[in-house]
TIRO-2110 file (N, C-alpha, C; in Angstrom, 1 decimal):
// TIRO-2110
180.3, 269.4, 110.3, N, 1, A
180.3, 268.8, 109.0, CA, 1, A
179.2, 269.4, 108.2, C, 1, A
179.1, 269.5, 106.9, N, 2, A
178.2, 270.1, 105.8, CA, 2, A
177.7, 268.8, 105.5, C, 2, A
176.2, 269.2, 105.1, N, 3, A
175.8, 268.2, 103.8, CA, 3, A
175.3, 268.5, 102.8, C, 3, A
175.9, 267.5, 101.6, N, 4, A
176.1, 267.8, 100.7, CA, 4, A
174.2, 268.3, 100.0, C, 4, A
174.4, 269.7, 98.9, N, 5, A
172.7, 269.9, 99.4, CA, 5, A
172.1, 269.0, 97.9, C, 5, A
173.0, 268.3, 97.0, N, 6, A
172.2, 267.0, 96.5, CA, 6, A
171.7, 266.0, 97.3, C, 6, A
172.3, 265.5, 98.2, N, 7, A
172.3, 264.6, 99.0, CA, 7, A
170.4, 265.2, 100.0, C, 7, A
170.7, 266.0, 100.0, N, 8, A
169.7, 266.9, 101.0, CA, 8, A
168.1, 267.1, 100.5, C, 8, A
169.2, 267.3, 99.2, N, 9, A
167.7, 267.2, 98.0, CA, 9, A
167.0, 266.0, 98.1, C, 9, A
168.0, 264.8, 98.0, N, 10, A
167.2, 263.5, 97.9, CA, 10, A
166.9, 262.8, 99.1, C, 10, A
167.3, 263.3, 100.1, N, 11, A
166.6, 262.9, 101.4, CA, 11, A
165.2, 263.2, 101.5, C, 11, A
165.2, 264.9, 101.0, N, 12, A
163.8, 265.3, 101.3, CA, 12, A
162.7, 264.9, 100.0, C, 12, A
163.6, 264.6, 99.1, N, 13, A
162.7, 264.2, 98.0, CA, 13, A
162.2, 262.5, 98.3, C, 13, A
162.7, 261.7, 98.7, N, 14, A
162.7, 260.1, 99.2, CA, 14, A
161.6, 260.5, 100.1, C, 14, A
161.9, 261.4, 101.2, N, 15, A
160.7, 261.3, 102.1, CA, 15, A
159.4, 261.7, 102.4, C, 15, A
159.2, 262.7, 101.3, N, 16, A
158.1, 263.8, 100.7, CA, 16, A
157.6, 262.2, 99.5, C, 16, A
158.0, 262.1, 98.7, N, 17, A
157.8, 260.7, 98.2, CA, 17, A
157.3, 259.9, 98.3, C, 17, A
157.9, 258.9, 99.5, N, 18, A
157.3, 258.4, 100.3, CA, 18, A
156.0, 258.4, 101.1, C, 18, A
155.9, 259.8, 101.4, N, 19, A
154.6, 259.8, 102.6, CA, 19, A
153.7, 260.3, 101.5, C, 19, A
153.7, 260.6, 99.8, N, 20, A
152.4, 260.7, 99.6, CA, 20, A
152.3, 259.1, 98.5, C, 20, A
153.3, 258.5, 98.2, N, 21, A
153.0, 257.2, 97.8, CA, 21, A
152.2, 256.4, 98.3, C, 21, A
152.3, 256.1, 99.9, N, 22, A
151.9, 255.2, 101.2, CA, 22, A
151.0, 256.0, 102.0, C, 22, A
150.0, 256.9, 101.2, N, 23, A
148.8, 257.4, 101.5, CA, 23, A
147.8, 256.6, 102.0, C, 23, A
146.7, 256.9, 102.9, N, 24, A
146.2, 255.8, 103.4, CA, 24, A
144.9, 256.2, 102.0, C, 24, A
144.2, 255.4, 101.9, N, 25, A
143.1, 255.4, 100.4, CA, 25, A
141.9, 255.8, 101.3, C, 25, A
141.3, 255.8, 102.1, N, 26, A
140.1, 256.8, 102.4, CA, 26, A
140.3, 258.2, 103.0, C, 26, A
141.4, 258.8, 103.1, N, 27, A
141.6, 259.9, 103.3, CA, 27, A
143.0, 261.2, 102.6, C, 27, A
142.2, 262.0, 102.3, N, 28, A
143.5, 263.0, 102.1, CA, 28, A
144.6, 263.1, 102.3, C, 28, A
145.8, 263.0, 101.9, N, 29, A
147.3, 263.3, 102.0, CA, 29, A
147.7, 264.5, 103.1, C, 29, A
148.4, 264.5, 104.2, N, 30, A
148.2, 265.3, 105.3, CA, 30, A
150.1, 265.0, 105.2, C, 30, A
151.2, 265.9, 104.7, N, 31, A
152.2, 265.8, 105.2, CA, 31, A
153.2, 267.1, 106.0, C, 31, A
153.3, 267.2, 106.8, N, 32, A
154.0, 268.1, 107.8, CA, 32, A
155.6, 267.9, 108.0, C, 32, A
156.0, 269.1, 107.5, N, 33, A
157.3, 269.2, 107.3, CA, 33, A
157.8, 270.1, 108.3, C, 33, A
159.3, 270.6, 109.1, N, 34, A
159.7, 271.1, 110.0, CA, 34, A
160.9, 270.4, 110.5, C, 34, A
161.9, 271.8, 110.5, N, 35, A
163.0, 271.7, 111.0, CA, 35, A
163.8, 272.5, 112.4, C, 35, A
164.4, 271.7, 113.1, N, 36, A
164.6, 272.4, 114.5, CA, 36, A
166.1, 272.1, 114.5, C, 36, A
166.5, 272.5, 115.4, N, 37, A
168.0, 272.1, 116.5, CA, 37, A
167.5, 271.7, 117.5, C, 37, A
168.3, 271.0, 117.6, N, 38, A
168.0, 269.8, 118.9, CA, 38, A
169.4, 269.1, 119.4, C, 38, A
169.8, 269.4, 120.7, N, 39, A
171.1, 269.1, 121.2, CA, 39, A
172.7, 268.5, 120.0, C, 39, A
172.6, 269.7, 119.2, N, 40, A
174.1, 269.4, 118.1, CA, 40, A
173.7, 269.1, 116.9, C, 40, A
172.4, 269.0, 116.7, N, 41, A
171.5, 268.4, 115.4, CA, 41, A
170.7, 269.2, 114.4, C, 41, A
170.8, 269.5, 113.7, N, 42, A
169.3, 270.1, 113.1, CA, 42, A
169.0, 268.9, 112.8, C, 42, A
167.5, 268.9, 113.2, N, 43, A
166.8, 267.9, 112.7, CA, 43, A
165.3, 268.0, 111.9, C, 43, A
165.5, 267.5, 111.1, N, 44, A
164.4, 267.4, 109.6, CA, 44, A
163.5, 266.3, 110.1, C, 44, A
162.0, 266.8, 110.2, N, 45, A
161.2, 265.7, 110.7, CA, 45, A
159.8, 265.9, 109.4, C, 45, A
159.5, 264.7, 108.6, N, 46, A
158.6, 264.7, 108.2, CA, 46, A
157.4, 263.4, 108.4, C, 46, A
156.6, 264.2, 109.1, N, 47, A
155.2, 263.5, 109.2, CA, 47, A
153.8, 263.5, 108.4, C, 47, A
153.2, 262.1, 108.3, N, 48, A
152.6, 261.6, 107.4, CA, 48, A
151.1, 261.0, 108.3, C, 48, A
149.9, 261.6, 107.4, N, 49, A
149.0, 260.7, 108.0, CA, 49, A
148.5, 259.5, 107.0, C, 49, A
149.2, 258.6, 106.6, N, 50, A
149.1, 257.7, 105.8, CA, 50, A
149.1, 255.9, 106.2, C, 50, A
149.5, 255.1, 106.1, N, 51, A
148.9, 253.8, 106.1, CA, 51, A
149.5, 253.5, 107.3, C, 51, A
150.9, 254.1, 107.7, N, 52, A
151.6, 253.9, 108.9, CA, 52, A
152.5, 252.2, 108.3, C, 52, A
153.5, 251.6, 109.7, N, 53, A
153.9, 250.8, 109.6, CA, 53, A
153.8, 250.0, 110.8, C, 53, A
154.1, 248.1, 110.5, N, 54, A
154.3, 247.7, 111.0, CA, 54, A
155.6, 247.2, 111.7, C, 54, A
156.3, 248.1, 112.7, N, 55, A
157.4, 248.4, 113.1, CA, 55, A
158.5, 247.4, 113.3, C, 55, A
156.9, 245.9, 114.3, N, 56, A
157.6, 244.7, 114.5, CA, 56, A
158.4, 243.6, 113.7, C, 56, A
157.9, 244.1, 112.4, N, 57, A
158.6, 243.8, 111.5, CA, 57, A
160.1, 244.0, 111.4, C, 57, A
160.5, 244.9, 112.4, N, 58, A
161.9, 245.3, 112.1, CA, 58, A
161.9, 246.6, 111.7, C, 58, A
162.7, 247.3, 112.1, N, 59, A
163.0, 248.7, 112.0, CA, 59, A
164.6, 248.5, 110.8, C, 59, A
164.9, 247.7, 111.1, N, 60, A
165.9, 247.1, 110.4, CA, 60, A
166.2, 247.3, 109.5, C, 60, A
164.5, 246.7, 108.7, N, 61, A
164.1, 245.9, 107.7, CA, 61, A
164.1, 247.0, 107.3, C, 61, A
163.3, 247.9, 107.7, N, 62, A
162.7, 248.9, 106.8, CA, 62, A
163.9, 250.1, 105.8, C, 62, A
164.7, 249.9, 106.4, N, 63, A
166.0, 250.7, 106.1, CA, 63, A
167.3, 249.6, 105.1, C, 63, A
166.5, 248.5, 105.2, N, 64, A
167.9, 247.5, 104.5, CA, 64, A
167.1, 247.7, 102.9, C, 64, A
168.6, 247.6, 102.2, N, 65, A
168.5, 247.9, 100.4, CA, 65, A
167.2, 246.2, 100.2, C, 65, A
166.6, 246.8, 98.9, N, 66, A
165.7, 245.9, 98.3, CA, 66, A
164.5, 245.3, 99.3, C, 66, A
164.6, 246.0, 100.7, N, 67, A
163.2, 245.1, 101.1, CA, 67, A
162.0, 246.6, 101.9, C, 67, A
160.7, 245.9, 102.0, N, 68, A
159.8, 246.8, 101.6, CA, 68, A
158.7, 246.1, 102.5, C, 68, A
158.2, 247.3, 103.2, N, 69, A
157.3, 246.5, 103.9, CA, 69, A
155.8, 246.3, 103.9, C, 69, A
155.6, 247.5, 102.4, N, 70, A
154.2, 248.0, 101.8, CA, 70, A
154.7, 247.4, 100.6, C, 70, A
154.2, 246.0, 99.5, N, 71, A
154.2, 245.4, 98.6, CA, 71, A
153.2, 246.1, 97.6, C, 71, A
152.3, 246.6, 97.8, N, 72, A
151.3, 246.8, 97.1, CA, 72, A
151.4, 248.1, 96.2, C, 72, A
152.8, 248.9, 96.4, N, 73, A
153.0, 250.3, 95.4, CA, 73, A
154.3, 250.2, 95.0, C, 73, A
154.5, 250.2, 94.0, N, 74, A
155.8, 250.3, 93.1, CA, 74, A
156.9, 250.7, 93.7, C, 74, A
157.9, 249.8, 93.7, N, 75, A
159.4, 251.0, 94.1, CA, 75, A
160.5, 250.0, 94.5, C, 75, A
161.6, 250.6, 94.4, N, 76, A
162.5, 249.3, 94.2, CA, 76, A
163.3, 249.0, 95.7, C, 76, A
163.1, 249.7, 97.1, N, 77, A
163.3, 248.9, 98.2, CA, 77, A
165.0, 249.8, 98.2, C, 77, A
165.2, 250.5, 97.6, N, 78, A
166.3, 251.5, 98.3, CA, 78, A
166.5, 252.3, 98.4, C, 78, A
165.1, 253.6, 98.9, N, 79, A
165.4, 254.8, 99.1, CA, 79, A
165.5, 255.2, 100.2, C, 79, A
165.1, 254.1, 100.9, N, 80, A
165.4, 254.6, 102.4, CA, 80, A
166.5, 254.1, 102.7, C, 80, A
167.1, 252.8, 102.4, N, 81, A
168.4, 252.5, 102.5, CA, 81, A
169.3, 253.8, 102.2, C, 81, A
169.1, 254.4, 100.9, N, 82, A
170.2, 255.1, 100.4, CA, 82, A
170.1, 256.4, 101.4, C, 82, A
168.8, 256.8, 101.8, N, 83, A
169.1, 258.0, 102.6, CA, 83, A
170.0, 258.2, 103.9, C, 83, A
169.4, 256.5, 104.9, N, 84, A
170.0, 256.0, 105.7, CA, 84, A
171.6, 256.2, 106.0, C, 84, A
172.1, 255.5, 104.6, N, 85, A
173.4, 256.0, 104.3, CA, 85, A
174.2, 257.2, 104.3, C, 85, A
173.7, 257.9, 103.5, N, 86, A
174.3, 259.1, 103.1, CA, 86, A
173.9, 259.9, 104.5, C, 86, A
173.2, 259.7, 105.4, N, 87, A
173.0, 260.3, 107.2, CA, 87, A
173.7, 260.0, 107.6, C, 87, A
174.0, 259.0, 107.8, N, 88, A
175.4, 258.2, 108.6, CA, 88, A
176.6, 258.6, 108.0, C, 88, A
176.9, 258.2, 106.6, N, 89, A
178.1, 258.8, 106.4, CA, 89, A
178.2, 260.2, 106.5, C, 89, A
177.3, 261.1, 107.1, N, 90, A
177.6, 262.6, 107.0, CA, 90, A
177.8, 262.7, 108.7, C, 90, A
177.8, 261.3, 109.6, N, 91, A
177.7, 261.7, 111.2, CA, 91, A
176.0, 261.6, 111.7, C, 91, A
175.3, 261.7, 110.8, N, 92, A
173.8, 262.1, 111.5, CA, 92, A
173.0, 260.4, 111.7, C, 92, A
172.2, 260.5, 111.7, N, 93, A
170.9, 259.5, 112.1, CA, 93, A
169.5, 259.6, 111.5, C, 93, A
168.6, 258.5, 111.1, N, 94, A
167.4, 258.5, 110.8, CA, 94, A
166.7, 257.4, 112.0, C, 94, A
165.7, 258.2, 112.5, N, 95, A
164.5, 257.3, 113.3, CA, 95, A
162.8, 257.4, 112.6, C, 95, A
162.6, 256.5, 113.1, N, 96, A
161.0, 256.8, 112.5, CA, 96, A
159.8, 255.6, 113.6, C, 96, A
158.8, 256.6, 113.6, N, 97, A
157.9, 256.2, 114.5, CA, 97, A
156.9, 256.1, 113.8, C, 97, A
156.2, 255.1, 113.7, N, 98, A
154.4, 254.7, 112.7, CA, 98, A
153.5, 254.2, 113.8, C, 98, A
152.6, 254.4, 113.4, N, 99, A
151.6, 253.7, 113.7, CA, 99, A
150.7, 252.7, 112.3, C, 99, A
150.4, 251.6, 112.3, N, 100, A
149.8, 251.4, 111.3, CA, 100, A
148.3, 251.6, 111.3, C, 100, A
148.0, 252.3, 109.9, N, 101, A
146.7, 253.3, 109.8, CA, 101, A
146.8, 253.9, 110.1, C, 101, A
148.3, 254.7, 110.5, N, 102, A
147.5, 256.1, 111.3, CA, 102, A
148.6, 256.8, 110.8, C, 102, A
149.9, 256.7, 110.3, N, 103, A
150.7, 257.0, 109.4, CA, 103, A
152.6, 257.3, 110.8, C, 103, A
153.1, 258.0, 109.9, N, 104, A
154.4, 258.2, 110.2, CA, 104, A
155.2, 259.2, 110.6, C, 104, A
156.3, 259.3, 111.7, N, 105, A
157.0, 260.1, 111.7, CA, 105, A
158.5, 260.1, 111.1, C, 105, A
159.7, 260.6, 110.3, N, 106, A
160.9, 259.9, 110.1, CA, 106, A
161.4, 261.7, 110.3, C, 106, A
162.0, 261.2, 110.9, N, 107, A
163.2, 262.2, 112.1, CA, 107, A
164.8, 262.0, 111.4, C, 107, A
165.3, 263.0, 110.7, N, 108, A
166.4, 263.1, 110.2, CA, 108, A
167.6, 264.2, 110.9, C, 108, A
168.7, 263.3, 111.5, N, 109, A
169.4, 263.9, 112.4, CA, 109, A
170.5, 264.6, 111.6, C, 109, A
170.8, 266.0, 111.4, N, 110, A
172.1, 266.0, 110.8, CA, 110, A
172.7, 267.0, 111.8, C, 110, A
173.8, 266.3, 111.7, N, 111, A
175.2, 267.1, 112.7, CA, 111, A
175.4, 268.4, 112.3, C, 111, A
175.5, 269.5, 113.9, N, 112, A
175.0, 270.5, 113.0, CA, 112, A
175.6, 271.6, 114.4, C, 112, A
END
């Protein structure tokens, strides 16, 4: 299966976005971009050394439309929902691993 490369665009623009929005405030923007195959996947991983998350919150959470688990910077709570989506409807997957304070990894699976 293809994806579509708007779609592609706004994956990597939501997630490039994201990791310098939720910068941590005493240090520089550090984000690492890279793409591999991995067992049927290319997979798009972009990592962040920024404020990180709190995961126990729900991983859930963090992917459901309108909710947000950093209140303190502008944004309306569905761009990771929408990217979520448009992964899954293409066959693929999003995971993501934080630490809080120490920032983020979000792993984009596309069928491949």
């Amino acid at each position: 299966m293809t994806f579509a490369e708007k779609n592609l665009r706004s994956v990597v623009y939501n997630l490039l976005s994201n990791a310098l929005k939720y910068r941590h405030p005493d240090r520089a923007p550090h984000v690492q971009i890279c793409c591999q195959p991995q067992e049927g996947y290319q997979v798009l991983e972009v990592q962040d050394n920024g404020l990180g998350l709190n995961l126990q919150q729900g991983q859930d959470k963090l992917f459901a439309m309108f909710q947000r688990l950093h209140t303190h910077v502008e944004g309306s709570g569905i761009g990771l929902y929408m990217v979520k989506r448009m992964v899954e409807n293409a066959g693929g997957r999003i995971e993501v691993q934080s630490e809080l304070g120490r920032g983020s990894v979000f792993r984009v699976y596309f069928p491949g």
